[in-house]
RODO-2510 file (C-alpha; in nm, 4 decimals, decimal comma):
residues 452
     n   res          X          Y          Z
     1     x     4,3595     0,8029     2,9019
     2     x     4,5838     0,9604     3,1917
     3     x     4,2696     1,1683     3,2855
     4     x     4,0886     0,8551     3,3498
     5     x     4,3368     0,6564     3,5503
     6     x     4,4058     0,9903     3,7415
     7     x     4,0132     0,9698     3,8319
     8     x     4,0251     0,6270     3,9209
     9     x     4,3407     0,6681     4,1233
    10     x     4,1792     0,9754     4,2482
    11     x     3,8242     0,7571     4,3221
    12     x     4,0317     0,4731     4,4774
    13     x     4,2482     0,6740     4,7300
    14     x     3,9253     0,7997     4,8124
    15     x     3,7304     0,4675     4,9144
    16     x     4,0832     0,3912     5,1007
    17     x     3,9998     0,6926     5,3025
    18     x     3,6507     0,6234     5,3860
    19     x     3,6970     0,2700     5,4412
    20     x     3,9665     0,3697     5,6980
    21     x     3,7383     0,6381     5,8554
    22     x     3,4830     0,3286     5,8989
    23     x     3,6938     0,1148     6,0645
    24     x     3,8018     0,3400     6,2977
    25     x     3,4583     0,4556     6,3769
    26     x     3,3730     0,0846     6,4550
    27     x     3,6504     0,0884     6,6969
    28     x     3,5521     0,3841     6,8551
    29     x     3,1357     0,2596     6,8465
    30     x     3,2978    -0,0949     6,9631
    31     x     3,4821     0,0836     7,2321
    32     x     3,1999     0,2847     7,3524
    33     x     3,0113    -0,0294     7,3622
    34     x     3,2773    -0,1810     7,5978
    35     x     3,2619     0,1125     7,8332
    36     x     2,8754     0,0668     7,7991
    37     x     2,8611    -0,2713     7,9116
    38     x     3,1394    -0,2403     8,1764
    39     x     2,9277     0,0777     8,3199
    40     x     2,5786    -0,1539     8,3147
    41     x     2,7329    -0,4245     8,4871
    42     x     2,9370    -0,2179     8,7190
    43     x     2,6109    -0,0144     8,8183
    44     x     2,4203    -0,3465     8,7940
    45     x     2,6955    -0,4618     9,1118
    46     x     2,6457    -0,1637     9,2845
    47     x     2,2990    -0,1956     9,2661
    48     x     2,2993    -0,5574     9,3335
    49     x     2,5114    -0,4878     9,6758
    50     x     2,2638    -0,2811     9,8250
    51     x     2,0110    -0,5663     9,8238
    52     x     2,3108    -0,7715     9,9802
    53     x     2,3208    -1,0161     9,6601
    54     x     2,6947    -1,0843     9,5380
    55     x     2,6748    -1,0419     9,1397
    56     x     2,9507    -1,2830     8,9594
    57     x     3,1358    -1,0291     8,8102
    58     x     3,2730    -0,9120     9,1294
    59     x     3,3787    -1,2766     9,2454
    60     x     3,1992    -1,6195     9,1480
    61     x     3,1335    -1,8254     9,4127
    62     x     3,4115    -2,0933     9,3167
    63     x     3,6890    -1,8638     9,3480
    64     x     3,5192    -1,7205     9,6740
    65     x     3,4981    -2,0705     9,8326
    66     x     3,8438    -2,1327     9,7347
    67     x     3,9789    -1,7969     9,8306
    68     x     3,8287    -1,9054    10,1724
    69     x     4,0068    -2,3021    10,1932
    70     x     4,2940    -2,1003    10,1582
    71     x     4,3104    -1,8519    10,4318
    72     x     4,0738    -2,1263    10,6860
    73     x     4,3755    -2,1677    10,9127
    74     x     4,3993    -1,7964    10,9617
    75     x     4,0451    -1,7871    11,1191
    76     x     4,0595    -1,7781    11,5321
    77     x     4,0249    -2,1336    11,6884
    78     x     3,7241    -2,0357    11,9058
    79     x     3,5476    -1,9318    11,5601
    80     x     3,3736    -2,1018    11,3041
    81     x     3,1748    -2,0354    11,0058
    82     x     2,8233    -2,0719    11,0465
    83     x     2,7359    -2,3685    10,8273
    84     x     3,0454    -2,6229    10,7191
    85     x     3,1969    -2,5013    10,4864
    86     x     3,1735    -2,7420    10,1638
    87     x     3,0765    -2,5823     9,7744
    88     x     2,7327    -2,7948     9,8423
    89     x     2,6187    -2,5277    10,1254
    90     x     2,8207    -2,2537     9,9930
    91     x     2,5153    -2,0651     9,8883
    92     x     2,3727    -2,0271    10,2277
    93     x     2,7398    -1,8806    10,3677
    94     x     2,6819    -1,6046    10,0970
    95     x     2,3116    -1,5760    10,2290
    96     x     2,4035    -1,4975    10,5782
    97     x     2,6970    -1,2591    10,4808
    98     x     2,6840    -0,8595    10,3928
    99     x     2,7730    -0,7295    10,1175
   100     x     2,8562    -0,3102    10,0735
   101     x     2,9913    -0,0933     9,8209
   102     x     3,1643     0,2381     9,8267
   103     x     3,3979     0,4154     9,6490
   104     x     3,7552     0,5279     9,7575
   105     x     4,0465     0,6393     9,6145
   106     x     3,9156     0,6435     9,2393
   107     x     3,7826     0,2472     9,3235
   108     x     3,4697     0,1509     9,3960
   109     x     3,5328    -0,1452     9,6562
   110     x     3,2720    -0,4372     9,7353
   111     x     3,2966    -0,5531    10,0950
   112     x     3,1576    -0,9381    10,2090
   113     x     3,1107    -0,9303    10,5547
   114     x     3,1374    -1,2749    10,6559
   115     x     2,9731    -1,3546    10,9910
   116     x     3,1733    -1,5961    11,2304
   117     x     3,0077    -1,7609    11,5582
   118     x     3,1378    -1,9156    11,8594
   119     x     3,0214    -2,2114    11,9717
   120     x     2,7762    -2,1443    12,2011
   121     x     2,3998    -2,2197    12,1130
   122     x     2,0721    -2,0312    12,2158
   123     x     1,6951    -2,1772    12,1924
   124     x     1,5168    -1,8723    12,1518
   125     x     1,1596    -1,8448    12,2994
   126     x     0,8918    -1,6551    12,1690
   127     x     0,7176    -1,4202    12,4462
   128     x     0,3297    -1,3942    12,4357
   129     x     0,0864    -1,2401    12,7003
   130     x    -0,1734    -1,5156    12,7171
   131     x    -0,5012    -1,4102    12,8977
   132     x    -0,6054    -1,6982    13,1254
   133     x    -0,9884    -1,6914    13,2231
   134     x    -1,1132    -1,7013    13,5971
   135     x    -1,4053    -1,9145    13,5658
   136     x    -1,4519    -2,1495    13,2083
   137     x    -1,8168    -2,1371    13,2295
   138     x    -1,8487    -1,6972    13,2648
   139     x    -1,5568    -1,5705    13,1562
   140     x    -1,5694    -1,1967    13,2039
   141     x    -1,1962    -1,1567    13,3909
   142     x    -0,8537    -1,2754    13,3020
   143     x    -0,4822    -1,2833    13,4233
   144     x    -0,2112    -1,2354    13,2579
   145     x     0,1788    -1,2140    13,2733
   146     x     0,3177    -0,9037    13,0791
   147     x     0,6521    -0,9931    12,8972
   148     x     0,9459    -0,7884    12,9353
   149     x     1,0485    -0,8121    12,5766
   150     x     0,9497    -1,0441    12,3024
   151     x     1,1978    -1,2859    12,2893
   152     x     1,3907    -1,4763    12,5691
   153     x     1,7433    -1,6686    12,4229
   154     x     1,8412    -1,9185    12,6972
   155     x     2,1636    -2,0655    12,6625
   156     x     2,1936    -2,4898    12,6602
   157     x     2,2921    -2,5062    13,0078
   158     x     2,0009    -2,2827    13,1778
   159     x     2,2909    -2,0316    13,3137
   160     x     2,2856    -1,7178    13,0870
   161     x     2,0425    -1,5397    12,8531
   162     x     1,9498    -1,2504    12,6737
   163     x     1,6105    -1,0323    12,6189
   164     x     1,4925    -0,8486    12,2386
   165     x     1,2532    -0,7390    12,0601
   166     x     1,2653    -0,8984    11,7060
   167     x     1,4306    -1,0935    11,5026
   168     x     1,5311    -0,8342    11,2455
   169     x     1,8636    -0,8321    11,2794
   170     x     1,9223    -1,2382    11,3209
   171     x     2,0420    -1,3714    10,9948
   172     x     1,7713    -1,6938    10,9065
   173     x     1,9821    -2,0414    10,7996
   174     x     1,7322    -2,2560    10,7709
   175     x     1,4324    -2,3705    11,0149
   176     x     1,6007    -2,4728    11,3070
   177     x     1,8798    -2,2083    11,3273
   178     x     1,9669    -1,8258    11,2880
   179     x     2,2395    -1,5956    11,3526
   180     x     2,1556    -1,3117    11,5947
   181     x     2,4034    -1,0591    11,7256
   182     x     2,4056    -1,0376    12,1018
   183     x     2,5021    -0,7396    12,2826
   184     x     2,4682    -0,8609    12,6629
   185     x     2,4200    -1,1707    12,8038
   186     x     2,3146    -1,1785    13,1648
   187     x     2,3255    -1,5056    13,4120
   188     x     2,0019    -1,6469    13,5173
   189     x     2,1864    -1,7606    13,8437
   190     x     2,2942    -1,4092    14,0188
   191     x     2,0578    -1,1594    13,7488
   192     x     1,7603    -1,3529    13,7054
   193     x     1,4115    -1,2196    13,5616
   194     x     1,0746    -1,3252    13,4951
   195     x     1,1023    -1,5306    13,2165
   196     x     1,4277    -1,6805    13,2858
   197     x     1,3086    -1,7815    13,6277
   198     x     0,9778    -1,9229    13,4813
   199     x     1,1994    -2,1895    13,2043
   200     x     1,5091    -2,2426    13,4771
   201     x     1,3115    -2,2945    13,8017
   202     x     1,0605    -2,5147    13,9411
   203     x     0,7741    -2,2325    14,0228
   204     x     0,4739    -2,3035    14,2598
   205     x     0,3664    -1,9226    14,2509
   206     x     0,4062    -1,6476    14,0212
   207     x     0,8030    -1,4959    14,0749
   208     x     0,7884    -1,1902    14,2188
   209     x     0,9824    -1,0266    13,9143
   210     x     0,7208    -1,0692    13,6906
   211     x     0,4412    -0,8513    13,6079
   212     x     0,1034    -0,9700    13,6309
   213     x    -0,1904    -0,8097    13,5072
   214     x    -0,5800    -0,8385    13,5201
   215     x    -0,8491    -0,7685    13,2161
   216     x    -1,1983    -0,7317    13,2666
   217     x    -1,4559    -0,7127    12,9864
   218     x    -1,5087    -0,8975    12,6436
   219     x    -1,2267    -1,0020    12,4737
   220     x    -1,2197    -1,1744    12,1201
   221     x    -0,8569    -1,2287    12,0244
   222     x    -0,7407    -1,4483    11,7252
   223     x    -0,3481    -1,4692    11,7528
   224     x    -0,2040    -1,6365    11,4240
   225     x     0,1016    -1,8849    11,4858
   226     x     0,3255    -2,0954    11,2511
   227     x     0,2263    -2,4083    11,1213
   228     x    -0,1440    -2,3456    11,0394
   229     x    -0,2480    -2,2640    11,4320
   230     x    -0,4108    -2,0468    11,5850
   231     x    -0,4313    -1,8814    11,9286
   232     x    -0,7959    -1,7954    12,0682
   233     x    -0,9236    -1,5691    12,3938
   234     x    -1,3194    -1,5774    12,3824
   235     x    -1,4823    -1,4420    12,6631
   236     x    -1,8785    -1,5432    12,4891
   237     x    -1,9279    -1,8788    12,3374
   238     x    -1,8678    -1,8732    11,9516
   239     x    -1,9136    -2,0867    11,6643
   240     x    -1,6319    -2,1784    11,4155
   241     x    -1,7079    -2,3519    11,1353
   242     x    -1,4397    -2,5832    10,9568
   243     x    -1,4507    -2,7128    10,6042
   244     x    -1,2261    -2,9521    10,4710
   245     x    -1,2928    -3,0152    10,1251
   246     x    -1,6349    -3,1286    10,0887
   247     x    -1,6983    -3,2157    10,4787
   248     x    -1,8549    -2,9293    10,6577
   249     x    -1,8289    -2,9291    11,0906
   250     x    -1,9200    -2,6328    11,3812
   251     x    -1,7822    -2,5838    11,6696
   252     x    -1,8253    -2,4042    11,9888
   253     x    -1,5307    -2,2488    12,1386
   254     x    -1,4788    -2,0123    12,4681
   255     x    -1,2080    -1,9221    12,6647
   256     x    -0,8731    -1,9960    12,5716
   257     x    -0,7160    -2,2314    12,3595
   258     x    -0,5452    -2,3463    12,0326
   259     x    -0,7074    -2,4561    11,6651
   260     x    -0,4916    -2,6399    11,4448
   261     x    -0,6100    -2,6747    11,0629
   262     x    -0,4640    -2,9335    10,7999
   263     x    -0,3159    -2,7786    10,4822
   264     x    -0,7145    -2,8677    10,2694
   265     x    -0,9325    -2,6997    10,5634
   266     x    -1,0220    -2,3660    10,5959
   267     x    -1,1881    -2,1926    10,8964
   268     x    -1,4944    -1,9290    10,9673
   269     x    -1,5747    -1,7260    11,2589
   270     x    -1,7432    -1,4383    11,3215
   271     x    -1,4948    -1,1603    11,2756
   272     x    -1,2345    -1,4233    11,0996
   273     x    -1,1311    -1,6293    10,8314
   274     x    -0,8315    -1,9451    10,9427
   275     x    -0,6823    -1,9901    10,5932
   276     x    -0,4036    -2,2577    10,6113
   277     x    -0,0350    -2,1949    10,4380
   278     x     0,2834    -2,4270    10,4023
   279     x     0,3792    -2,6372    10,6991
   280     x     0,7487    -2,7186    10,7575
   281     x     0,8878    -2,9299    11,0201
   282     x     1,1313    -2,7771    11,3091
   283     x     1,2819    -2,9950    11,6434
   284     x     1,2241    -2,8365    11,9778
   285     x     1,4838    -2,9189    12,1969
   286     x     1,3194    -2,8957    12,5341
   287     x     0,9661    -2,8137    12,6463
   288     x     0,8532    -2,6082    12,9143
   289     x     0,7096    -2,7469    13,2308
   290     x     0,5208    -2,4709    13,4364
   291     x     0,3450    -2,6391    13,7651
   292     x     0,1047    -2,3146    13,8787
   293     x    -0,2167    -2,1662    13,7471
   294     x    -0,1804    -1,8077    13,7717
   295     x    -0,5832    -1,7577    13,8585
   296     x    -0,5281    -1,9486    14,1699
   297     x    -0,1826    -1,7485    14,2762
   298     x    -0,2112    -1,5132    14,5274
   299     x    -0,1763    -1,1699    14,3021
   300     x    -0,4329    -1,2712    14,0221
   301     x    -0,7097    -1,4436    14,1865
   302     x    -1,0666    -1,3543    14,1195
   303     x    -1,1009    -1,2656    14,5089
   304     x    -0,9846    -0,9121    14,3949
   305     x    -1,2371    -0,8788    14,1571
   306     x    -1,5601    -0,9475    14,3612
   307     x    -1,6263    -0,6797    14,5717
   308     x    -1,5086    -0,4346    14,2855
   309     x    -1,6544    -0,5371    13,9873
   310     x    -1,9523    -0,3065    14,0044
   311     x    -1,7387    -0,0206    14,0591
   312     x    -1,4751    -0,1057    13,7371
   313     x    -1,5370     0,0066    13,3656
   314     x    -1,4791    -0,3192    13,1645
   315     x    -1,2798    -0,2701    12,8495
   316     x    -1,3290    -0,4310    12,5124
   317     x    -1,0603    -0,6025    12,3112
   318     x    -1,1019    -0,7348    11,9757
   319     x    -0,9682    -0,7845    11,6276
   320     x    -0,5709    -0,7546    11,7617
   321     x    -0,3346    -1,0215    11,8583
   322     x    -0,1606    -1,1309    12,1932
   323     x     0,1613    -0,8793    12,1456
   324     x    -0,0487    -0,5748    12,1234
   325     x    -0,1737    -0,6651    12,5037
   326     x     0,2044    -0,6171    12,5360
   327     x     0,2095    -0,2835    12,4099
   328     x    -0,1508    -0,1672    12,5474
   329     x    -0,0599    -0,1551    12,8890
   330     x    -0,2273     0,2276    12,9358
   331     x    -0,5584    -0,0042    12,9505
   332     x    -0,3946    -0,2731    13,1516
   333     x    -0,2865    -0,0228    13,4091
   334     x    -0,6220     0,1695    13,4033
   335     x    -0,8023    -0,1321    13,5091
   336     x    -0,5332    -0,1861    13,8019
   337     x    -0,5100     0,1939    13,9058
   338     x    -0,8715     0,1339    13,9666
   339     x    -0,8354    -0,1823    14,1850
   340     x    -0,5547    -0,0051    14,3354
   341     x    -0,8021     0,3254    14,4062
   342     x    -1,0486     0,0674    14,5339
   343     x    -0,8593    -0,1075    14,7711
   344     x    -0,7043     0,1865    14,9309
   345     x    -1,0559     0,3845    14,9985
   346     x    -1,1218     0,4574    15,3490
   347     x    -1,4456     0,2742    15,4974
   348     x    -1,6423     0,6043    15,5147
   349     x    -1,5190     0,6720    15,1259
   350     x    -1,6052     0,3001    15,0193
   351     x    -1,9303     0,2382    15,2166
   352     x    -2,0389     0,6430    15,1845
   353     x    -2,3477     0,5462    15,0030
   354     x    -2,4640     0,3172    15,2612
   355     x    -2,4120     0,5438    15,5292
   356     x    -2,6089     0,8589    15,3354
   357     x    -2,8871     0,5761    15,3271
   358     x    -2,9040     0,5429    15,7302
   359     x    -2,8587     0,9074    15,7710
   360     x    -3,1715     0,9623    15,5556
   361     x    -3,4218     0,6643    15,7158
   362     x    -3,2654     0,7831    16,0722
   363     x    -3,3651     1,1559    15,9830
   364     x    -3,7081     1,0412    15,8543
   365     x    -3,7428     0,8339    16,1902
   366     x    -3,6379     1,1460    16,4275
   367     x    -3,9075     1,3799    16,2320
   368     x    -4,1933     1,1203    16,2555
   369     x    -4,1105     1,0161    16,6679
   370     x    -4,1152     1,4450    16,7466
   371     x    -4,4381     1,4553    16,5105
   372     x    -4,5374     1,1531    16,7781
   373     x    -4,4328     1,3173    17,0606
   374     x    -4,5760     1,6651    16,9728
   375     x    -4,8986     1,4780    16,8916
   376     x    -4,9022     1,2936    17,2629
   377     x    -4,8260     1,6439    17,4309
   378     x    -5,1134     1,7925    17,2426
   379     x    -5,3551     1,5409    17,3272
   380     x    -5,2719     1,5382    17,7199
   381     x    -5,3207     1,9025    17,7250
   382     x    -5,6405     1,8646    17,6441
   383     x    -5,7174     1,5606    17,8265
   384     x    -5,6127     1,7555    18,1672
   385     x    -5,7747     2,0785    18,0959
   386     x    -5,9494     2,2748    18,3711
   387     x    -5,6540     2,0918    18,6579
   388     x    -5,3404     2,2618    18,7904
   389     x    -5,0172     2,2496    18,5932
   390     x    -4,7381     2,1591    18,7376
   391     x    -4,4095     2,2591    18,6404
   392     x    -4,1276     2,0128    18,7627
   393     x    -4,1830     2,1341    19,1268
   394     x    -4,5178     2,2425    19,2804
   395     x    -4,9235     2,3644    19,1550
   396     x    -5,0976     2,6440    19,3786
   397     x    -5,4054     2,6595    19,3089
   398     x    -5,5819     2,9305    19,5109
   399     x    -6,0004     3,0013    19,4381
   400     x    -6,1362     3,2988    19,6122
   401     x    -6,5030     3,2917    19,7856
   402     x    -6,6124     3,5615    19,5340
   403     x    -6,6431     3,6335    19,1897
   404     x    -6,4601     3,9079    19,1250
   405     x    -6,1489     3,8572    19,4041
   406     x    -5,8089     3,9490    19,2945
   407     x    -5,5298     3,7166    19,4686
   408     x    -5,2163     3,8581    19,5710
   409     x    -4,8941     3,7580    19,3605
   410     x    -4,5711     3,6650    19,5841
   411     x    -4,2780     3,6250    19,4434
   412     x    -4,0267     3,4104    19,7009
   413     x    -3,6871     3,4004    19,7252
   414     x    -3,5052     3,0808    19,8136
   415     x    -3,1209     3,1059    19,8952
   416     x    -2,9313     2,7917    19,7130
   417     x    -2,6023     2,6476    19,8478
   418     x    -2,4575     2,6560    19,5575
   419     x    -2,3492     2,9909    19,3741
   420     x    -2,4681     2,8287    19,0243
   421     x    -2,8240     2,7521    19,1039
   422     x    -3,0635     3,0003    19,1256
   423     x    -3,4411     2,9785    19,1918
   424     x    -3,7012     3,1736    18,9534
   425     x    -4,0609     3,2026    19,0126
   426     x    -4,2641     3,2204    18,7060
   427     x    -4,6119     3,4178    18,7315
   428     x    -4,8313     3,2636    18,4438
   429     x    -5,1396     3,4352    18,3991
   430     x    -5,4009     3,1552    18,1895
   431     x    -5,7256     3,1709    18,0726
   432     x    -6,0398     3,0980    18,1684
   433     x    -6,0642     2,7262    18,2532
   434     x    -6,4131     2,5308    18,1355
   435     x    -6,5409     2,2995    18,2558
   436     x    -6,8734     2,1516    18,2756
   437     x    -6,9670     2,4403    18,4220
   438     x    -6,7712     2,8276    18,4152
   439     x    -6,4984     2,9034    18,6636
   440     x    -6,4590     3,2776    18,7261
   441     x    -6,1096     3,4292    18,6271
   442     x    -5,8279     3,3299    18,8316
   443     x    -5,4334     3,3292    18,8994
   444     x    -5,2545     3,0444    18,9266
   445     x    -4,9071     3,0965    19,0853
   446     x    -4,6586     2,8670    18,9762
   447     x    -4,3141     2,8346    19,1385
   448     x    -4,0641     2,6540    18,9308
   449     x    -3,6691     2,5808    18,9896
   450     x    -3,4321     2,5999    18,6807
   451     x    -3,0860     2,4904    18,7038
   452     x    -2,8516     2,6244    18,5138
***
C-alpha cells in the first residue's frame, strides 16, 4: 500500500513539474510573440515612413492634432499652416508633411516635418513653346517663343516671380493650390524676363529678352492637356474623326489649335487616339491678354524665309509634344545658323551661281564673235586677191617691163622724235598673184611703222 501512494505521490509531483514547465514555456512562446508583433509593427513604421505615410502606432492623428492646438501659439506670427487647422482637414496637413526615420542613440526616432507658409500667394503658369503658322492656307514655316524654364510663379501683385522646371518638389493640396519651395524670387520691375514681361506688360512687339525661334518643314504635334484637351500643330490638312456614343462626325483640322472632347467621346487621327479621362473643375484667377502676333513682329516674319527657303533643309517633327521643342533646340538652332549663314553671304558668295552662268554665255559669245571675225578676215582676203596690201601705212607696188626683172630691196631709215618709237620696214616676199590672167613673180615692198 505505501508502494502505491509513493508512486502516485511520485506520478503527481511529476505532472506538477511538467505542468509548471508548460506554463512557463507559454510565457516564454507568449513573450516571443510580443517581441514578434512589436518587431512587425515597428518594421511595418519604418517601412511605412519611407513612403511618407504616418502609421498609428507611432502617433494617431487625434493626439497629433491635439499635440498641435497646444503648442499653436508657439508658431511665428508671419506663419501659418497650410490648410486651417480643424480634425475635419487634418488628413490633408499629414498629406503635405514628411515623415523620416532613423535611429540614434539605441532609438529609432520618427520625424514629421510639418511645412509652414507665409502668406504670400503665387499663380503658377505653365510654359509651352507653341508653333504659330505663317500663312493658314500653306503652312510650311512657324514661329515660336522658346521658354526659359517650364513654369513661371507670378506673385498677386505682378512685382516678383520665380522660374522651374517641375512641380516635383511642390506638395499638391487640392486643385487649386500646392506648396512649392522657393529658393529666389526676383522682381519683375528692376530684373524682368521674357515671360514675366509678356503677363506684367502691355506688349506690341516681341520683348527683346525673349527668344524667338523659326521651324520649317512638316510638323504633326499632338500636345495632351488637362481636362480632356488637346493641343494640335498640323502643317497638312488632316482628318479627325469623333465618336460620341453612337454619333459618328470628321473633321478637318490644320494649323494650330485646341480640341476639347466630352467625358463619352473618343477621338481618331492618323498617328493618334484622344481618349477622354476625369474632368475636375479649377478657378483661374486672371487671364492673359497678349495684343501682338508674333508672325507679323519684326524678328519672326516670313520676309526672312523667302529668299532662303530653297537653300534651307526642312526638318520633320512628329509624334512628340510642345516641351520637347523646348529641349530640341540643336534643330531649332540649325535652322537659324542657316538663316544666319544666309544672310551674312557676300553678293559674289550668294549670287555665285548666277554669275558662273554669265561667265559661261559671255565666253560662248567671245568664241563665236572671233570665229565671226576670223571668218570676215578670211573672206576679204580672198575677195582682194591679186591688189596691194597695205599695212597701216603705205603699198608699193613696183612691176618691171620684163619677165624675169629682179627689183631692188631698200630698206629706209626714218629718225622719230621720240626715243620710244622706232620705224621697221618689213620685206614680205608673196606669191604669185592670179588673176584672170598670170602675173610674173614679183616683190612687193612694204614699209610699215610699229609703235611700241
Amino acid at each position: 500500500m505505501n508502494e502505491i501512494l509513493s508512486q502516485i505521490t511520485k506520478t503527481d509531483n511529476l505532472l506538477i513539474n511538467i505542468s509548471r514547465i508548460n506554463n512557463l514555456l507559454n510565457l516564454i512562446e507568449s513573450s516571443l510573440l510580443a517581441i514578434s508583433n512589436f518587431l512587425d509593427t515597428t518594421i511595418n513604421t519604418i517601412l511605412f515612413s519611407k513612403v511618407n505615410v504616418l502609421h498609428p502606432s507611432v502617433i494617431s492623428p487625434l493626439s497629433l492634432y491635439n499635440e498641435l492646438t497646444r503648442h499653436i501659439n508657439q508658431i511665428n506670427k508671419r506663419l501659418d499652416f497650410p490648410v486651417q487647422l480643424n480634425i475635419h482637414n487634418f488628413h490633408s496637413l499629414i498629406d503635405v508633411s514628411k515623415l523620416s526615420s532613423y535611429y540614434y542613440n539605441n532609438k529609432i526616432v520618427f520625424s514629421l516635418q510639418i511645412p509652414l507658409i507665409t502668406p504670400d500667394k503665387f499663380i503658377v503658369y505653365k510654359n509651352i513653346p507653341l508653333p504659330t503658322p505663317h500663312d493658314e492656307s500653306h503652312i510650311q514655316t512657324f514661329a515660336l517663343i522658346q521658354p526659359s524654364n517650364s513654369y513661371i510663379a507670378l506673385s498677386d501683385d505682378r512685382i516678383h516671380y520665380t522660374m522651374f522646371n517641375n512641380l516635383d518638389d511642390c506638395k499638391f493640396i487640392n486643385n487649386n493650390y500646392s506648396i512649392c519651395e522657393l529658393f529666389t524670387i526676383t522682381s519683375s520691375i528692376n530684373n524682368p524676363n521674357c515671360e514675366s514681361k509678356l503677363l506684367t506688360e502691355v506688349t506690341l512687339s516681341l520683348p527683346s529678352e525673349c527668344n524667338s525661334k523659326l521651324l520649317f518643314g512638316q510638323i504633326n504635334i499632338w500636345h495632351k492637356l488637362k481636362n480632356n484637351r488637346w493641343i494640335y500643330v498640323q502643317s497638312n490638312v488632316n482628318k479627325l474623326t469623333i465618336k460620341c456614343n453612337d454619333d459618328i462626325t470628321d473633321h478637318s483640322i490644320i494649323g494650330t489649335g485646341i480640341v476639347k472632347l466630352t467625358e463619352n467621346c473618343i477621338g481618331y487621327s492618323k498617328t493618334i487616339q484622344l481618349l477622354p479621362t476625369s474632368t475636375y473643375q479649377f478657378s483661374i484667377k486672371s487671364t492673359i491678354d497678349i495684343s501682338f502676333d508674333i508672325t507679323r513682329d519684326d524678328c519672326c516674319k516670313k520676309d526672312v524665309f523667302n529668299k532662303s527657303l530653297p537653300y534651307l533643309t526642312p526638318i520633320s517633327l512628329s509624334k512628340v509634344n510642345l516641351d520637347s521643342l523646348k529641349y530640341a533646340s540643336h534643330q531649332l538652332d540649325s535652322l537659324e545658323f542657316e538663316l544666319n549663314n544666309l544672310q551674312k553671304e557676300s553678293h559674289f558668295i550668294k549670287y555665285g551661281s548666277y554669275y558662273s552662268t554669265f561667265t559661261y554665255i559671255l565666253i560662248v559669245f567671245l568664241f563665236l564673235y572671233l570665229a565671226y571675225k576670223l571668218f570676215k578676215c578670211s573672206r576679204n582676203r580672198h575677195n582682194n586677191s591679186g591688189h596691194c596690201i597695205q599695212i597701216f601705212n603705205q603699198c608699193n607696188n613696183k612691176k618691171s617691163s620684163k619677165h624675169n626683172s629682179k627689183i631692188t630691196n631698200s630698206i629706209e631709215m626714218i629718225d622719230m622724235s621720240s626715243p620710244n618709237l622706232y620705224q621697221i620696214v618689213l620685206i614680205v616676199n608673196l606669191m604669185k598673184l592670179y588673176k584672170k590672167f598670170t602675173l610674173p613673180p614679183e616683190e612687193i615692198l612694204i614699209s610699215n611703222f610699229i609703235q611700241f
